[in-house]
C-alpha positions as CSV (number, residue, x, y, z in Angstrom):
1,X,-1.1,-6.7,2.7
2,X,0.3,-6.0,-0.7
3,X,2.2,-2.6,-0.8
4,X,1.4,-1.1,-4.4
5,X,2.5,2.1,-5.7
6,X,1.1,4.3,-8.8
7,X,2.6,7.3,-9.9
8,X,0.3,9.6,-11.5
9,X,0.6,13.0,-13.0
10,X,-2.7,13.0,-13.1
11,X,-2.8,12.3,-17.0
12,X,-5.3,9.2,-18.8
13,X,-1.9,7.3,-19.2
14,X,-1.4,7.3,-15.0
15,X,-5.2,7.3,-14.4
16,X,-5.6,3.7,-16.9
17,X,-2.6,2.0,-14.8
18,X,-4.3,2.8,-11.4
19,X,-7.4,1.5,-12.9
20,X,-6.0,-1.7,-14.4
21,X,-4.1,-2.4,-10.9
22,X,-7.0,-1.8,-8.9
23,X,-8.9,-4.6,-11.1
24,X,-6.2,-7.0,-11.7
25,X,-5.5,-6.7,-7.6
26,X,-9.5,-7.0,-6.8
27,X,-9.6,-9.4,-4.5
28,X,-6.0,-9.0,-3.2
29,X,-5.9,-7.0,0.1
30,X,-3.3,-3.7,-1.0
31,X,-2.6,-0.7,0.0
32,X,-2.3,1.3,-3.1
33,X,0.3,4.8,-2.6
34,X,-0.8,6.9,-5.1
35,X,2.3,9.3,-5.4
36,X,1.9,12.7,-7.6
37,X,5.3,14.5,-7.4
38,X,5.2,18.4,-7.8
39,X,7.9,20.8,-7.7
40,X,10.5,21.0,-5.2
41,X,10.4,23.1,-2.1
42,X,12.6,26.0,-3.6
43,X,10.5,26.7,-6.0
44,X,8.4,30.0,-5.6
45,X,5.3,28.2,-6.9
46,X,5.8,25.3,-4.0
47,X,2.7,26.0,-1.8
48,X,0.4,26.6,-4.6
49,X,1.7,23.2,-6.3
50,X,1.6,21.2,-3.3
51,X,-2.2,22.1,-3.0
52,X,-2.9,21.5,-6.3
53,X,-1.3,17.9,-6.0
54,X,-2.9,17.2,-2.8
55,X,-6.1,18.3,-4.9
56,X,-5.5,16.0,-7.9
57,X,-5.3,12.9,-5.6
58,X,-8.0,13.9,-4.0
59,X,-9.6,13.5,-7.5
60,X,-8.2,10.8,-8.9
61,X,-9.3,8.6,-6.0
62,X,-12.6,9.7,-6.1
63,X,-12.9,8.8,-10.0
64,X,-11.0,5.2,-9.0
65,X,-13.9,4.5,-6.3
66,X,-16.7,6.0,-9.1
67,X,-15.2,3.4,-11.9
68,X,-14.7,0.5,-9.9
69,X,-16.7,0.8,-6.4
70,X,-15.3,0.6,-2.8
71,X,-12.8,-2.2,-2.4
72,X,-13.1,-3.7,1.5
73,X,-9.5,-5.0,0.2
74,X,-8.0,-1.9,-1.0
75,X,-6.7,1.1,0.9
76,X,-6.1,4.2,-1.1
77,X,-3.1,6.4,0.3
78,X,-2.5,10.1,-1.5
79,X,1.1,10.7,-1.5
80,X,2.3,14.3,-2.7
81,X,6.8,14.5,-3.1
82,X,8.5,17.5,-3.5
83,X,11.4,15.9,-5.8
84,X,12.6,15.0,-8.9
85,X,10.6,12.4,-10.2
86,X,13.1,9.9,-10.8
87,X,14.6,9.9,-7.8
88,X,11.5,10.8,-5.6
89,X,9.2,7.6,-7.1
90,X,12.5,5.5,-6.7
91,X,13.2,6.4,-2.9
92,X,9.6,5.9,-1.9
93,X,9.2,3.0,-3.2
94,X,12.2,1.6,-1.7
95,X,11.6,3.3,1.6
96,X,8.5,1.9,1.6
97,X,9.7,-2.0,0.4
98,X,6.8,-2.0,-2.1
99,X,5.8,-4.9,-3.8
100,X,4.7,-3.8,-7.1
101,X,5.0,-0.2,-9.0
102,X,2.5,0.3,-12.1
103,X,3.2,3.2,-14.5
104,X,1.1,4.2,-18.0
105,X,2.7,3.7,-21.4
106,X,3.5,6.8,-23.5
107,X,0.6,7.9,-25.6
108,X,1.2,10.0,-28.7
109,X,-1.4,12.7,-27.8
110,X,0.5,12.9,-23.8
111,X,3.8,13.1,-24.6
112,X,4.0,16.3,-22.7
113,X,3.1,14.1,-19.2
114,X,6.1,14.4,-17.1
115,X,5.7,10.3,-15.9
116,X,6.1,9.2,-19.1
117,X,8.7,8.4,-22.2
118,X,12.2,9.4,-20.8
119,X,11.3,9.3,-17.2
120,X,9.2,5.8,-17.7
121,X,12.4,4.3,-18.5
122,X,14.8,5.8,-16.0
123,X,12.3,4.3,-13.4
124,X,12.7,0.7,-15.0
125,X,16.9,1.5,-14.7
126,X,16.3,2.9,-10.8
127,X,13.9,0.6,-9.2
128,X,15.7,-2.4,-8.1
129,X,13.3,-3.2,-5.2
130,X,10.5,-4.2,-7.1
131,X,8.8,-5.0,-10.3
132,X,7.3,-2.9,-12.5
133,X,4.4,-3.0,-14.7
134,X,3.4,-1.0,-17.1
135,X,-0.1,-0.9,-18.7
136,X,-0.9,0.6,-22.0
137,X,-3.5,3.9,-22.5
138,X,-5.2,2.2,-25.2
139,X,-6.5,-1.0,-23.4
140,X,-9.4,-2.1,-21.7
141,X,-8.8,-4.3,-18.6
142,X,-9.2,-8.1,-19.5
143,X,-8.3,-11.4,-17.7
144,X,-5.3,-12.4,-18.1
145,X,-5.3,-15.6,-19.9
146,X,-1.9,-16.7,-20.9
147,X,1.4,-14.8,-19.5
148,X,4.7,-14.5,-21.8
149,X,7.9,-14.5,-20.5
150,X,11.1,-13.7,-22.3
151,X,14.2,-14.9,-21.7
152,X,17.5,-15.7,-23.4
153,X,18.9,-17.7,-20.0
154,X,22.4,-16.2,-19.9
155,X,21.7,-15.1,-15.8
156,X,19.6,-17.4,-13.7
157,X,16.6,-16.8,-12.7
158,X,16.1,-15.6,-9.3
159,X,14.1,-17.4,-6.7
160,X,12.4,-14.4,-6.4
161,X,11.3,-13.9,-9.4
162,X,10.1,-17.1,-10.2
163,X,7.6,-16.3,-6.8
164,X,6.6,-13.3,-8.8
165,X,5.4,-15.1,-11.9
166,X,3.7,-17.5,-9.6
167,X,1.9,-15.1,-8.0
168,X,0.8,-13.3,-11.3
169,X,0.0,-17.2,-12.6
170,X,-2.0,-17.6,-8.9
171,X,-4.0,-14.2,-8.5
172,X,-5.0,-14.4,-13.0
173,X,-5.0,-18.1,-13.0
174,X,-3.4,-17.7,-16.1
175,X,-0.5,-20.3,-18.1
176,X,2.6,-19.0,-18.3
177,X,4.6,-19.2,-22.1
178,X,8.1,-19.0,-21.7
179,X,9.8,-18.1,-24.7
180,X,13.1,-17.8,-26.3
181,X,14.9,-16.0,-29.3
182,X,17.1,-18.4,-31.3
183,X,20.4,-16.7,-31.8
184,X,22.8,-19.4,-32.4
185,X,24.3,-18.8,-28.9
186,X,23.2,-21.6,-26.4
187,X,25.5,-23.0,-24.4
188,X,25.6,-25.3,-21.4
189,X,25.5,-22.9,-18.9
190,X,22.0,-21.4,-20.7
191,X,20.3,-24.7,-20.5
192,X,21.1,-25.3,-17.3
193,X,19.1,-22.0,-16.5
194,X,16.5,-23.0,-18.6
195,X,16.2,-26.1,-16.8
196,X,15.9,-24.9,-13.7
197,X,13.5,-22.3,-14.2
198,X,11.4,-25.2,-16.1
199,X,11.6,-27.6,-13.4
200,X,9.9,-24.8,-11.2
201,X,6.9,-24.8,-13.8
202,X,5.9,-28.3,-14.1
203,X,3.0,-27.5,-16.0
204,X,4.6,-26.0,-18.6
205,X,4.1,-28.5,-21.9
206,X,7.1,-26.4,-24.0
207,X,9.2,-23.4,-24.7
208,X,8.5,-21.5,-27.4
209,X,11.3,-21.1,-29.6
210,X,11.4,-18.3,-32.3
211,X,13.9,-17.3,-35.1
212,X,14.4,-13.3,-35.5
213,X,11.9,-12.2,-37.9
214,X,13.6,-8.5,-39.5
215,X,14.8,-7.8,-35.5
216,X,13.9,-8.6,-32.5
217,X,10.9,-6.3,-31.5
218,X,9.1,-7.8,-34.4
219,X,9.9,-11.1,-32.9
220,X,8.2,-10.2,-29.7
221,X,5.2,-8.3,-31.1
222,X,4.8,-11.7,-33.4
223,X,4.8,-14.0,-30.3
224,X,2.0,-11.9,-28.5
225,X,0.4,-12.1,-31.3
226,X,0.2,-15.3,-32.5
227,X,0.2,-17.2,-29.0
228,X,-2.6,-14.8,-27.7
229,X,-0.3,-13.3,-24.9
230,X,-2.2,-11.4,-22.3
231,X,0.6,-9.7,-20.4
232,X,4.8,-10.2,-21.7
233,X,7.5,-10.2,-18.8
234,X,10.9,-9.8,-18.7
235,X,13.8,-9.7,-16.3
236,X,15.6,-6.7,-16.5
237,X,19.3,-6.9,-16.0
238,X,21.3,-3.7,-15.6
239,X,24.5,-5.0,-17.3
240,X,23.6,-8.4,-19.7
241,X,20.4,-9.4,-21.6
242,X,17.9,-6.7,-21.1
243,X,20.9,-3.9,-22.3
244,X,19.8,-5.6,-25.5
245,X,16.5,-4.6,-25.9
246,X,16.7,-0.9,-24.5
247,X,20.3,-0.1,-25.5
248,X,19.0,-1.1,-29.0
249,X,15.4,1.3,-28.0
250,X,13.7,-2.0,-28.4
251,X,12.2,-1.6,-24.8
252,X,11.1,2.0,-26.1
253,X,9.6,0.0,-29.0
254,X,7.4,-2.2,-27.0
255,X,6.2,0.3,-24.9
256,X,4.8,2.2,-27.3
257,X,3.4,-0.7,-30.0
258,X,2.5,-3.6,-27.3
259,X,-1.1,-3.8,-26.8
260,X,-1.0,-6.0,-23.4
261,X,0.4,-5.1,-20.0
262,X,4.3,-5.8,-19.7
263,X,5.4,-6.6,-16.3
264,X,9.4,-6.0,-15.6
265,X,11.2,-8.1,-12.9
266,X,14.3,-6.6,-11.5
267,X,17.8,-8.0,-11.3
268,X,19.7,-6.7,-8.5
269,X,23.1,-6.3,-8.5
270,X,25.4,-7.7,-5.8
């Protein structure tokens, strides 16, 4: 059984992502820990916020089974943390060896929501364990057709990983689109990572390969775009090519302006 976690602060934005996970996972046996963190136990306010979180879940579960009916394959578990958020998603989810966490995009008119903006993206730094995906406030849910994946090859790709996107490609029956920013920098090490993450992809036909156009969130957002992308994925890696989307606030960027759900693999370090 598929262990799924969703952190909610009980906002549209955390409410959307549990709904989109509980539809693209519909015929996958999960159980999904919804995880609402209030404040911590020194605070005076504790036992009156610990009820009112235990009450949100109850809530928010309740809506969940109203908007998409009781799931035989789904288990709901309400999860209230007295932490700080960061560290309190990122310990769970470890302690628990999830296989998937799936967070809301910022929305301008929740900017307020704890879960979201700064603490969205200190989540994507912390948790190591497993992926992430995060699903925009704006979207309906939609089969997932096609699946991008972005890469500039400079790190292999992990075994792991590469299960990952196979398992997306199985549960969507989707085709994956692996695509690449030209930056004059390829090297022989780079395509032999290339070719080893295309040899486990037969069916791939090609790579798309794509100049910058102004920088290289526009690049991206022109890819979705044109090739129709469904859901983007990227391998995060703490110290190389990922550094070069959020140290830039390119990540930020595509949080913000992607319309389609963007799933994060992680990197581990040794």
């Amino acid at each position: 059984m598929l262990q799924i976690v969703v952190p909610t602060d009980f906002s549209n934005n955390s409410y959307n992502a549990l709904f989109y996970a509980a539809k693209l996972l519909q015929n996958e046996k999960c159980t999904f820990h919804i995880v609402n963190v209030c404040p911590t136990a020194g605070d005076a306010k504790h036992k009156e916020d610990q009820k009112e979180s235990e009450l949100g879940l109850d809530a928010i579960c309740h809506r969940l089974i109203r908007d998409v009916g009781k799931n035989k394959n789904h288990h709901l578990k309400k999860v209230s943390l007295c932490s700080n958020v960061t560290k309190g998603v990122s310990d769970y989810a470890e302690k628990q060896k999830v296989d998937l966490m799936v967070i809301g995009n910022k929305a301008k008119e929740e900017v307020k929501h704890i879960l979201f903006g700064t603490n969205a993206m200190q989540l994507v730094r912390e948790v190591t364990t497993c992926p992430i995906l995060i699903v925009p406030l704006e979207i309906d849910f939609k089969s997932v057709k096609k699946m991008g994946f972005i890469s500039n090859y400079a790190q292999p790709i992990l075994e792991e990983n590469i299960r990952i996107l196979n398992f997306f490609k199985a549960i969507t029956d989707s085709a994956l689109v692996p695509m690449s920013i030209d930056d004059g920098k390829v090297d022989k090490i780079v395509l032999e990572h290339k070719g080893r993450f295309m040899k486990a992809f037969p069916n791939i036909s090609k790579e798309v390969v794509l100049p910058i156009f102004e920088d290289k969130t526009k690049t991206i957002l022109e890819f979705v775009d044109l090739w129709s992308i469904d859901m983007l994925c990227m391998v995060y890696y703490p110290h190389h090519f990922f550094l070069e989307f959020i140290g830039n606030g390119i990540i930020k960027e595509l949080n913000t302006k992607l319309s389609v759900p963007f799933l994060i693999l992680s990197h581990p370090e040794n």
